[in-house]
C-alpha positions in Angstrom: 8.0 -1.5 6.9 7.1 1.7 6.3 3.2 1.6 6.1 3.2 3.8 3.0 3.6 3.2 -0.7 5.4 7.0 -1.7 9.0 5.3 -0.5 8.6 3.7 -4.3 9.6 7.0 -5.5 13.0 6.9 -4.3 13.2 3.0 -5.9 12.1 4.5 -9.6 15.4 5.7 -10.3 17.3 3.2 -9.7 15.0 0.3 -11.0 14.5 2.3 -14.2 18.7 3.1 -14.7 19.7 -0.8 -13.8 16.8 -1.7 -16.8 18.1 0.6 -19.5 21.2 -0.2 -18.8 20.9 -3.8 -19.0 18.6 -3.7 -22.0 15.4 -4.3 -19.8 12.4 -3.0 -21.3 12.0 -0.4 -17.8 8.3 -1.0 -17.9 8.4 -4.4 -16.9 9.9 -4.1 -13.2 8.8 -0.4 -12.9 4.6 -1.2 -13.5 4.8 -4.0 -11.2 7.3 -2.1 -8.9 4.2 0.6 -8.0 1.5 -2.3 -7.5 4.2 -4.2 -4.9 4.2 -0.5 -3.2 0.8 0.1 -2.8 -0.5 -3.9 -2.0 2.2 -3.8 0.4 0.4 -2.2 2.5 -1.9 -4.5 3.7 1.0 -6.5 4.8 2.7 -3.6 6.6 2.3 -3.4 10.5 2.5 0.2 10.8 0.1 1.5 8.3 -3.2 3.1 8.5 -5.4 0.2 6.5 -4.1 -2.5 8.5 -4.4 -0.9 12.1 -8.0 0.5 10.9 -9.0 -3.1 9.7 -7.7 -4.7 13.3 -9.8 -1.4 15.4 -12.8 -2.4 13.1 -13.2 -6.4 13.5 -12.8 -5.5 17.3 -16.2 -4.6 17.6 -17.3 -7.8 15.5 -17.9 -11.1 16.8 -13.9 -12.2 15.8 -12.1 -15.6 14.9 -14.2 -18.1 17.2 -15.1 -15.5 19.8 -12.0 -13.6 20.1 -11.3 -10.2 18.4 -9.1 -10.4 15.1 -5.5 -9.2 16.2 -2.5 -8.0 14.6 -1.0 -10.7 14.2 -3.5 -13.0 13.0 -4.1 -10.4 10.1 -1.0 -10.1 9.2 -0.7 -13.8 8.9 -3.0 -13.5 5.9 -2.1 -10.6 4.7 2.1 -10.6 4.3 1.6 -13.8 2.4 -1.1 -13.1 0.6 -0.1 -9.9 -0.8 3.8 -11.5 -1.6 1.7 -14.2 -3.6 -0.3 -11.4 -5.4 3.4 -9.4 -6.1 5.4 -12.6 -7.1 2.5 -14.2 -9.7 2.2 -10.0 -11.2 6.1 -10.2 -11.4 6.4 -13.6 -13.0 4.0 -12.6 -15.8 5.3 -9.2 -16.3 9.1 -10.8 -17.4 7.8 -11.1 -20.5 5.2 -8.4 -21.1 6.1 -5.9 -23.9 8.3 -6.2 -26.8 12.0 -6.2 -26.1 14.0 -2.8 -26.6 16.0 -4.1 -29.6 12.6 -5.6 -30.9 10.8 -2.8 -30.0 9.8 -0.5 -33.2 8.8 2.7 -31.5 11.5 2.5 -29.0 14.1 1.9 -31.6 13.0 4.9 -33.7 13.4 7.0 -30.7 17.0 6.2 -30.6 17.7 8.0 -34.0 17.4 11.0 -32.6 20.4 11.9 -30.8 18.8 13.9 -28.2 16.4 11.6 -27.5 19.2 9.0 -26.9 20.8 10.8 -24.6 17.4 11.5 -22.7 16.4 8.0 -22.6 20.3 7.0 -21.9 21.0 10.0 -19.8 22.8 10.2 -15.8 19.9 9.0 -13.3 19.9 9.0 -9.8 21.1 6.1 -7.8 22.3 5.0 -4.7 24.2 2.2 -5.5 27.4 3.4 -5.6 27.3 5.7 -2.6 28.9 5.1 0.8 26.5 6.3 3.7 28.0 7.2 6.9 27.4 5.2 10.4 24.4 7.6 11.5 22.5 6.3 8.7 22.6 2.7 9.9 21.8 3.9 13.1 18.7 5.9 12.1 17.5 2.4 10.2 18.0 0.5 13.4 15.9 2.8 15.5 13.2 3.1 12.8 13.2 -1.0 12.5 13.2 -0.9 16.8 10.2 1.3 16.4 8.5 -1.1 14.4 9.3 -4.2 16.5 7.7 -2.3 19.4 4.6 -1.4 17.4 4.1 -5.2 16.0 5.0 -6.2 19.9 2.1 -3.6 20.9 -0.3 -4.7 18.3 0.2 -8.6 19.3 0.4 -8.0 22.9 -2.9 -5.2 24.1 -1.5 -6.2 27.7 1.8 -4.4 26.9 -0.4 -1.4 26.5 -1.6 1.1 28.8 -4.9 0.7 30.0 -7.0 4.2 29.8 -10.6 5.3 31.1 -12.6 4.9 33.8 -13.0 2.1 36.4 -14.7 -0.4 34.8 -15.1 0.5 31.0 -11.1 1.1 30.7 -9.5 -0.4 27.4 -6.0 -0.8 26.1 -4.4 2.1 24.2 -5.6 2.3 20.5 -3.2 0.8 18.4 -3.5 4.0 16.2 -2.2 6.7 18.6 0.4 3.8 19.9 1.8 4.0 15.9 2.0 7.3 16.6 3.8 7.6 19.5 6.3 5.2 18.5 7.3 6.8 15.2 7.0 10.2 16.9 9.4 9.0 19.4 11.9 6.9 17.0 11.8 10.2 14.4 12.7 12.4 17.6 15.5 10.0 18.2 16.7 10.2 15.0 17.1 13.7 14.9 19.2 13.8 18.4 21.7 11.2 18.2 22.0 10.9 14.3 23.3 13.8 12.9 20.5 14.8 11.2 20.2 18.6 9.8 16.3 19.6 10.3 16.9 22.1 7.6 17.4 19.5 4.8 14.2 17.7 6.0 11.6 19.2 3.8 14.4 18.9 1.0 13.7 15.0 0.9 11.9 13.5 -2.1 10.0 11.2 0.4 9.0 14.2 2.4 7.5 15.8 -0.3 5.6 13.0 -1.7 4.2 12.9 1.8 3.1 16.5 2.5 1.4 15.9 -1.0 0.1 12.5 0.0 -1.0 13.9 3.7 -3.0 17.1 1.9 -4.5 15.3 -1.3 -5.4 11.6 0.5 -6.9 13.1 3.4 -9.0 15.7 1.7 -10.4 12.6 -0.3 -10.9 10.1 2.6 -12.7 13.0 5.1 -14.6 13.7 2.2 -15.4 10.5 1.4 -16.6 9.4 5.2 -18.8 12.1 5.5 -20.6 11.0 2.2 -20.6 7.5 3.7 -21.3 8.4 7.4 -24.7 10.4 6.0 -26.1 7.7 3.8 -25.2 5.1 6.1 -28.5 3.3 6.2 -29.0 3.8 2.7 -26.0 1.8 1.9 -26.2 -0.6 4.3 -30.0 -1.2 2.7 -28.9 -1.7 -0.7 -26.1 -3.9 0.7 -27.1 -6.1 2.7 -29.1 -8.0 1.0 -26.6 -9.2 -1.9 -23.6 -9.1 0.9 -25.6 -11.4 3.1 -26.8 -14.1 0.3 -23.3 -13.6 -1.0 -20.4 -12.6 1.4 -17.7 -12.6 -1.4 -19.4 -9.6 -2.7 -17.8 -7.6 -0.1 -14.8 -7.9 -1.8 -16.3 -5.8 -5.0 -17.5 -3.4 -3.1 -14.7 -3.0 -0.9 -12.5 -2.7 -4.7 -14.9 -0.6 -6.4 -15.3 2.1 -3.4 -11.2 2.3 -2.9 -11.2 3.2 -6.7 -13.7 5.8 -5.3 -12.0 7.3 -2.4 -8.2 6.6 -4.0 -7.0 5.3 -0.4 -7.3 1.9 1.4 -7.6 3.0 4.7 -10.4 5.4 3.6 -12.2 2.3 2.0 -11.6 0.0 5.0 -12.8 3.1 7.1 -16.1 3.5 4.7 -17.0 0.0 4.0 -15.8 -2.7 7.1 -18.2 -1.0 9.2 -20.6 -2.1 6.8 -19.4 -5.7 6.7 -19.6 -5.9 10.3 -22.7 -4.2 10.5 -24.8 -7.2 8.3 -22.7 -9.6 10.4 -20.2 -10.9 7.3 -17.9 -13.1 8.6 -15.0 -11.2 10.1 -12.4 -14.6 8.2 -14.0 -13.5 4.6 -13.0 -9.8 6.1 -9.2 -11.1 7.0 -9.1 -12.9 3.2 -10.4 -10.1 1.0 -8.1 -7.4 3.1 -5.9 -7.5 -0.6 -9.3 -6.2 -2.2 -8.7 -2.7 -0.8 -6.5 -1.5 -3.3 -8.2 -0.6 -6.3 -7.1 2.7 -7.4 -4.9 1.1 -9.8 -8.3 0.7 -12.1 -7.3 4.2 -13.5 -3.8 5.7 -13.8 -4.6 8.6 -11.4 -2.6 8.0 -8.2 0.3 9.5 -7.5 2.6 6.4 -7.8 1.4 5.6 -11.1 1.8 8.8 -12.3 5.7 9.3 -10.9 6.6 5.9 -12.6 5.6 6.8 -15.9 7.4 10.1 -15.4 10.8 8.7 -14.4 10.5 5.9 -16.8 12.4 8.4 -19.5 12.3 5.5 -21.9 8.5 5.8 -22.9 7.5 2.0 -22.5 5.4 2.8 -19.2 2.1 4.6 -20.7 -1.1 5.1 -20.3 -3.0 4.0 -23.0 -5.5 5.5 -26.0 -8.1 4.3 -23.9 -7.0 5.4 -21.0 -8.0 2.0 -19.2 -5.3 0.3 -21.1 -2.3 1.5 -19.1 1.1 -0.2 -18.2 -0.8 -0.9 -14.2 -4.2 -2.4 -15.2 -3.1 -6.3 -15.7 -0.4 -6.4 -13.5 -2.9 -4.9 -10.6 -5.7 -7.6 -11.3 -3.4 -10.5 -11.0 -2.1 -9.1 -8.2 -5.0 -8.2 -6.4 -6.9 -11.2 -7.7 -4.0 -13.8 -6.7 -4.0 -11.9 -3.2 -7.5 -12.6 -2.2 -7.4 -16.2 -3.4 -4.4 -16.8 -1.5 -5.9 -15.3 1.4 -9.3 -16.9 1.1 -7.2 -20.2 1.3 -5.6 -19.4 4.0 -8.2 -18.4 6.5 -10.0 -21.6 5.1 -6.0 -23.8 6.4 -5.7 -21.7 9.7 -9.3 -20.2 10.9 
């Protein structure tokens, strides 16, 4: 819902002082808990990947003549991406030794002060009552996203700019923009918000750093795509075209590259549409996006092994053998089969 995967960081202190206090080994929900946060977004109306992915297959061929819309992507992708989640959930209940079977874990607990880290007050919401304006500020930020998906849906619904005869529909990207511009400014009037306590937010601050460090990386990374354009395309299109399910490798292995999806959509769909792959193997592989979990580098990786106090979410010798990797395939993996089936039921 909210086309980002940093609102995980609010979620880590709670998931992580629920499973230590029930005896839960806290890496289990917490690794799978970050892949659910970033493959979400290719199920999430409102976020940057998605809306780029709907602007791109626009200027394809589309779904038997018609251009790929909101909703038909989403219609692959929300499924497709809770299959990938709930098959990397199931296996990682039983991943890991339990606590009281854990050797490391248990030697941890002689020392007293490490007890009382691992065992220590967290943060959490459970408990705590929240006054009336905060239901009203959800309500208006879930109105703002029934207008976008209505928007996205329905291009009559928006305005139509440009001259006589070559006018088009709003983007969908500055209509994302307006609306959560609008519902944000109507948040602050009628819901008792205090502006100064703004940048003071956890969420806030994971987004300035998100905002400065993701789009450094994605600008860089189009202009490095934009000037070796042909190039690419060249050494491309030859194993895309004989084989279209390449494109989801490359579409993986470039958004381990460029550490964003909408970056890698933004780099590589061109591409697709460029050597004419069919925009349904586009819709299927959308999952494929996210492959920054390859390495532990991304923010959201990184904050869940910090908050999980108990030690059991690592990174490993190896580096490559961290808490994220397996989890991530069969996520990713289960998402594009899912998806691929579907296009092949509905398209």
């Amino acid at each position: 819902m909210c086309g980002t995967g940093h609102v995980v960081y609010t979620m880590f202190p709670i998931i992580y002082d629920i499973a230590i206090k029930k005896g839960i080994r806290p890496e289990r929900p917490m690794a799978v808990a970050s892949i659910a946060s970033q493959i979400g977004i290719c199920a999430s109306p409102v976020s940057v990947a998605v809306v780029s992915m709907v602007a791109i297959l626009g200027r394809s061929q589309g779904i038997d003549g018609h251009p790929v819309s909101l909703i038909e992507l989403l219609s692959v992708g929300m499924p497709a991406t809770l299959c990938g989640v709930i098959v990397a959930a199931l296996w990682s209940m039983r991943r890991g030794k339990d606590l009281d079977k854990d050797p490391v874990f248990q030697a941890k607990l002689q020392d007293p002060e490490q007890k009382a880290y691992i065992y220590g007050e967290s943060s959490t919401l459970l408990d705590k009552v929240f006054p009336k304006e905060a239901y009203w500020a959800t309500w208006i930020f879930f109105a703002a996203i029934g207008a976008v998906v209505l928007l996205g849906a329905f291009p009559g619904l928006r305005p139509v700019l440009g001259e006589v005869g070559k006018a088009k529909p709003l983007s969908m990207n500055l209509a994302i923009q307006m609306m959560m511009l609008s519902s944000g400014a109507l948040i602050l009037m009628f819901c008792k918000v205090r502006p100064q306590e703004i940048p003071n937010g956890t969420v806030f601050k994971a987004g300035m750093v998100a905002v400065i460090s993701i789009f450094g990386v994605a600008w860089m990374a189009d202009t490095v795509f934009e000037a070796h354009f042909e190039l690419l395309k060249n050494s491309l299109a030859g194993v895309v075209a004989t084989q279209p399910w390449t494109y989801a490798i490359v579409l993986f292995i470039v958004s381990k590259l460029v550490n964003s999806q909408a970056a890698a959509i933004a780099a590589i769909a061109p591409i697709g549409v460029s050597l004419g792959v069919d925009p349904k193997i586009m819709v299927a592989f959308l999952p494929a996006a996210y492959g920054y979990f390859i390495l532990p580098t991304y923010a959201s990786d990184l904050a869940c092994i910090g908050f999980d106090r108990s030690g059991t979410t690592r990174i490993g010798k190896f580096v490559i053998n961290h808490s994220f990797i397996i989890p991530g395939l069969i996520g990713v993996g289960t998402g594009c089969l899912v998806g691929w089936l579907i296009v092949k039921v509905l398209f």
